[in-house]
C-alpha positions in Angstrom: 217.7 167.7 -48.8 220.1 170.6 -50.1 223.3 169.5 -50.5 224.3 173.2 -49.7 222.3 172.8 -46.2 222.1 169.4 -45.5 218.9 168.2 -43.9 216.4 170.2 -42.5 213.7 170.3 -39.7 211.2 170.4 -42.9 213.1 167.8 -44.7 212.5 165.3 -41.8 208.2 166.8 -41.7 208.1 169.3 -39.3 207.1 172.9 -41.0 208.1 175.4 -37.7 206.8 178.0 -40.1 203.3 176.5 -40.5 202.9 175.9 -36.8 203.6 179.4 -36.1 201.5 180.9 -38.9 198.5 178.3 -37.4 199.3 179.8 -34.1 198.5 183.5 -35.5 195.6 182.7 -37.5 193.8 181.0 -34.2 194.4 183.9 -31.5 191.4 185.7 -32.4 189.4 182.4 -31.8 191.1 182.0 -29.1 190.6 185.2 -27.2 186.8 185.1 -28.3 186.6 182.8 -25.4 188.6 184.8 -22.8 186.8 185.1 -19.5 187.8 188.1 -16.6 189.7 185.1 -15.0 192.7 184.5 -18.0 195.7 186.5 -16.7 197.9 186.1 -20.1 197.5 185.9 -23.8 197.9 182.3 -26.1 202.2 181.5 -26.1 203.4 181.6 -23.2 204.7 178.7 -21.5 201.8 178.3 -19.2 198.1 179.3 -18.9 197.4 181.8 -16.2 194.0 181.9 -14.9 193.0 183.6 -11.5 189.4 181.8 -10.5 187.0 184.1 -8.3 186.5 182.2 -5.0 184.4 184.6 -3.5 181.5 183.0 -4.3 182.3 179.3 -3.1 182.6 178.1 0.4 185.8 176.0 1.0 186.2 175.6 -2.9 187.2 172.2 -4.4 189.0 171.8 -8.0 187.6 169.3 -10.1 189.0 168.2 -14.0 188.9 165.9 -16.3 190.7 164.7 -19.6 189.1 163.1 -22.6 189.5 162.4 -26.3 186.8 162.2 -29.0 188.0 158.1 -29.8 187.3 156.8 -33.4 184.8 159.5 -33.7 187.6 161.3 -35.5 187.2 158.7 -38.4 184.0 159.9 -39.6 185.4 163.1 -39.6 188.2 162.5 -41.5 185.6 161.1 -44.0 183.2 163.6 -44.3 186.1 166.2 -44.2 184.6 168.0 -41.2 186.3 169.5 -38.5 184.7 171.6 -36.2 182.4 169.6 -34.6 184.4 167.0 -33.3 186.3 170.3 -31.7 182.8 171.1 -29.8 182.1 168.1 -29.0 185.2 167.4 -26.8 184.7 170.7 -25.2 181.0 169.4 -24.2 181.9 166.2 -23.4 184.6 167.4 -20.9 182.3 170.4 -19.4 179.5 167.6 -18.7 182.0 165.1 -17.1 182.6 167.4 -14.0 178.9 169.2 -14.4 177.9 166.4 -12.9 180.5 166.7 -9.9 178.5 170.5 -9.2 181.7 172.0 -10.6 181.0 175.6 -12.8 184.1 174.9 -15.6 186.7 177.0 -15.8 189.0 176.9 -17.9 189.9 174.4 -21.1 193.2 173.2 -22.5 193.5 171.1 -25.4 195.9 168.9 -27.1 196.1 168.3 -31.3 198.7 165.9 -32.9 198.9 165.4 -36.2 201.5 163.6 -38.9 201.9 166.9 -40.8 199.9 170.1 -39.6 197.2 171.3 -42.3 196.9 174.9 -41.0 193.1 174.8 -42.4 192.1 171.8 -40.5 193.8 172.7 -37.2 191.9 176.5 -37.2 188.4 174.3 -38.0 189.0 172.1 -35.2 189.8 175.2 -33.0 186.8 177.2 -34.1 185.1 174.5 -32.8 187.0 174.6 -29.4 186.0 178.6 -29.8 182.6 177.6 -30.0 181.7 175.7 -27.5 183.7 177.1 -25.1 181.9 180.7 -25.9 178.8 178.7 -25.5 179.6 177.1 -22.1 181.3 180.1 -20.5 184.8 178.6 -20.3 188.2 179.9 -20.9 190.1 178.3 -23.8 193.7 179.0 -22.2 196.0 176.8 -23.6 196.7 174.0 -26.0 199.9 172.0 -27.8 199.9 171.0 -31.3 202.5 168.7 -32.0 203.4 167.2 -35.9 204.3 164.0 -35.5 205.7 162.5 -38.8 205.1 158.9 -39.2 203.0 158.4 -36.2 199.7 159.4 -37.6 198.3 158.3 -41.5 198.1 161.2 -44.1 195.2 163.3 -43.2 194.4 161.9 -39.9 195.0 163.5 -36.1 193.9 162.9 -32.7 192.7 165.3 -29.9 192.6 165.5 -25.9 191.6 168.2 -24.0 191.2 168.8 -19.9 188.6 170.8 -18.2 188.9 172.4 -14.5 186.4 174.2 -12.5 185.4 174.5 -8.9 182.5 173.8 -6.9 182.2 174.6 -3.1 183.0 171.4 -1.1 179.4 171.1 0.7 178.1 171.3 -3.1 179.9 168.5 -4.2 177.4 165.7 -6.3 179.1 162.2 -5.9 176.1 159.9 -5.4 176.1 160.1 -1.6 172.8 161.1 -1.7 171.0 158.3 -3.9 168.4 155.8 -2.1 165.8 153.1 -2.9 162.9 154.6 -4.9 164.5 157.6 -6.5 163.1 158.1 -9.9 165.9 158.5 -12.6 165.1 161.2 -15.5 166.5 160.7 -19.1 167.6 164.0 -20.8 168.0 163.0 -24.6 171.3 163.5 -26.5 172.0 164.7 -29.7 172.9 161.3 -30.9 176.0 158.8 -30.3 177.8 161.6 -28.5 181.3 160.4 -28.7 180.5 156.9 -27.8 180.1 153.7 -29.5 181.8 154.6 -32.5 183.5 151.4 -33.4 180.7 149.2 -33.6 178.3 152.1 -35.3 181.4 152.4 -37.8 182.2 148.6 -38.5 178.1 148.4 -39.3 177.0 151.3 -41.1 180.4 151.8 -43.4 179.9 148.2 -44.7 176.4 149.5 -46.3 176.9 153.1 -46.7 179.1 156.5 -47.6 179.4 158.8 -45.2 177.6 160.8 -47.8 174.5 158.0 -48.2 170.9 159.6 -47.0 169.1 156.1 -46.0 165.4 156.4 -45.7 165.4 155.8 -41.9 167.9 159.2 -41.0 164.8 161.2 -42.7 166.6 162.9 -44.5 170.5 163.7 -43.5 173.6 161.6 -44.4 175.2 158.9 -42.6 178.1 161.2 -42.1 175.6 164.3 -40.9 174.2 161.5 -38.1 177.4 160.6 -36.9 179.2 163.7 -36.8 176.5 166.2 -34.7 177.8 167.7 -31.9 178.0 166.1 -28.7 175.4 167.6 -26.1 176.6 169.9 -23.3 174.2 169.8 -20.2 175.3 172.5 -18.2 172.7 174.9 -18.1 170.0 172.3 -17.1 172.4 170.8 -14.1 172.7 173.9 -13.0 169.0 174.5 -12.9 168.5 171.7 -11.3 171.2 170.9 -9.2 170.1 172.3 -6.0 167.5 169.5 -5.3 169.5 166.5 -7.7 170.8 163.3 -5.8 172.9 162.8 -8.7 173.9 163.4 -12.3 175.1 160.7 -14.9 176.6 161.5 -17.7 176.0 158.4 -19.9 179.3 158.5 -21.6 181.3 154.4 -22.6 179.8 152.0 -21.0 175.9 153.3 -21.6 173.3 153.6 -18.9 174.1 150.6 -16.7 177.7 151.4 -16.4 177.9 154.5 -15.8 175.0 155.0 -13.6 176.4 152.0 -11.2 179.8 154.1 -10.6 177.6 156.3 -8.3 175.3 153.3 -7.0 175.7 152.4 -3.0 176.4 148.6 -2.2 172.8 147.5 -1.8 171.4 149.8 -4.7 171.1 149.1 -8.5 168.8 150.7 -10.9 165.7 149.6 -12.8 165.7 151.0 -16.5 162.3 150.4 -18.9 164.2 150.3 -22.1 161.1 151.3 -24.1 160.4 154.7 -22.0 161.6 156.8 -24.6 162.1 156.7 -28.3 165.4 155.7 -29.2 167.1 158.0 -32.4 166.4 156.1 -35.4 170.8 156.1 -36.1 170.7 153.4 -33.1 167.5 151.1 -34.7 169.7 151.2 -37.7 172.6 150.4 -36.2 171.3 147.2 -34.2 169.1 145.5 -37.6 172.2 146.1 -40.0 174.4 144.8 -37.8 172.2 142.5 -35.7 173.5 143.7 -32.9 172.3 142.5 -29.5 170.9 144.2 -27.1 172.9 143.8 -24.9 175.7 145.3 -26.9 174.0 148.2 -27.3 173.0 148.9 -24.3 176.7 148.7 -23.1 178.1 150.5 -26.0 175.5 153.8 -26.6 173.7 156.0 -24.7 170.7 155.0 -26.9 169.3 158.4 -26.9 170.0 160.0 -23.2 173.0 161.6 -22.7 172.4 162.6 -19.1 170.4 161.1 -16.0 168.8 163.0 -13.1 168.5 160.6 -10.0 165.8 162.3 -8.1 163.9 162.2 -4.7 160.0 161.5 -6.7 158.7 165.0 -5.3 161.5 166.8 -7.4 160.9 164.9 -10.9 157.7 167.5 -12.3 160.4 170.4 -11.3 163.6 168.9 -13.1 161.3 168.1 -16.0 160.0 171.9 -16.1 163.5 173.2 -16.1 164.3 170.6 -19.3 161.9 171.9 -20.9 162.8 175.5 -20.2 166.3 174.7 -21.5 164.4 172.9 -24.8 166.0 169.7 -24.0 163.8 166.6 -24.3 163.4 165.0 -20.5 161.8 161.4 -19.5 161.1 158.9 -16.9 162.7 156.1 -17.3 163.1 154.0 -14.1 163.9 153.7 -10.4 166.6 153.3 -7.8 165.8 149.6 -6.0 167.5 147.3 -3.8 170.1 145.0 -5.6 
């Protein structure tokens, strides 16, 4: 504090001056993503977007709102930014892919203790990056310093998705019945689930910078942190003739397939179907976890599932393959 000036914004740890210079150095990231829709440039008050609804009949809006949860830890370790900026953008895209909506438009959300103008255009890169890679709008956002709320160095993100998919089009697990075959896409990992228990294990043994024998190669740090899987293109190849989509996200296969399930209906999953990523084998022997636990806490190597009348399985597993994703049986739809 000046005793000429008393006490100032900066004095108490907000730095106007390095939000607004953050702002400048992120509109060309920004506007790298701008789609015919996005009526208005980055700063002003709100995000104008004008959807073409030509080409949907009686069009619904679907969204959704995430985070990236204690994902952002390893970051913070590793000092890497950008892909946990991707990875919400992915995660958000595939959480109403799954509805049959084509994403819009993203907005995202960056709070920090006090902003670190390098960090915060890493982070939006990856935003940038994604959303170039998905087709979406990044519109709008809010960074907010927060002094005192957050530890030096750290941050937390959210970001919301919209899109639109023609009401008749709409996937919601209506159409699921006994004997349709489920097909596991793989993922790219842990996604952006599970975190906690993978970090409360593997950080009691290992840097994020340790190469264990089992990764083949890459760090602890380089296992946790890749990018979170978007599915789009291969739900949109395939969702024509799909009962349903899940997007195994918290809760792993079980739970988040039985949010779709009829009363009546469960699922049947052979566990040993696929080859699980060897980060989850060394999860579970560090830590001894059960199985159980992670079943419930990862997606243990598939990130999406295709619930599929049997006739359409060879077809959804020719347009995986087209999209060079990985694609599997791995069980049934029975009667509870």
């Amino acid at each position: 504090m000046s005793p000429e000036t008393g006490t100032t914004y900066r004095d108490a740890g907000v730095d106007i001056e390095k939000g607004e210079e953050t702002v400048r150095r992120i509109k060309p990231l920004v506007r790298s993503t701008f789609t015919p829709g996005v009526l208005a440039d980055i700063g002003s008050f709100g995000a104008l977007f004008a959807p073409d609804l030509g080409k949907y009949d009686d069009p619904v809006l679907v969204s959704s709102v995430d985070g990236v949860g204690t994902k952002l830890k390893v970051a913070f370790a590793a000092g890497v930014y950008d892909t946990v900026g991707s990875d919400l953008v992915n995660h958000c895209v595939n959480d109403i892919a799954v509805c049959g909506a084509d994403p819009l438009f993203f907005l995202d959300y960056l709070s920090t203790g006090k902003l670190d103008s390098d960090v915060a255009v890493d982070i939006i890169a990856g935003f940038a990056t994604a959303c170039r890679n998905n087709g979406v709008a990044l519109i709008g956002g809010e960074t907010a310093e927060m002094p005192d709320i957050y530890a030096e160095g750290e941050f937390d993100l959210a970001g919301t998705i919209v899109g639109l998919v023609s009401r008749g089009e709409i996937i919601d697990g209506s159409r699921i019945s006994r004997g349709d075959v489920l097909i596991g896409v793989a993922s790219t990992g842990l996604h952006t689930n599970g975190y906690s228990l993978a970090r409360k294990v593997l950080f009691e043994h290992f840097s994020v910078d340790d190469k264990p024998d089992v990764l083949g190669g890459i760090s602890v740090g380089e296992a946790l942190l890749t990018v979170h899987r978007s599915y789009l293109d291969l739900i949109r190849a395939t969702r024509s003739n799909a009962h349903a989509f899940v997007h195994v996200t918290g809760g792993g296969i079980p739970g988040n397939t039985k949010r779709l399930l009829a009363e009546g209906l469960d699922i049947d999953v052979d566990y040993g179907s696929w080859e699980r990523p060897q980060i989850f084998q060394l999860i579970q022997e560090l830590g001894r976890v059960p199985e159980d636990d992670m079943r419930s806490a990862f997606n243990l190597g598939v990130g999406l599932i295709g619930i599929l009348d049997p006739a359409d399985a060879d077809p959804f597993l020719a347009a995986a393959k087209a999209c060079n994703v990985d694609a599997f049986e791995i069980g049934q739809v029975i009667a509870s």
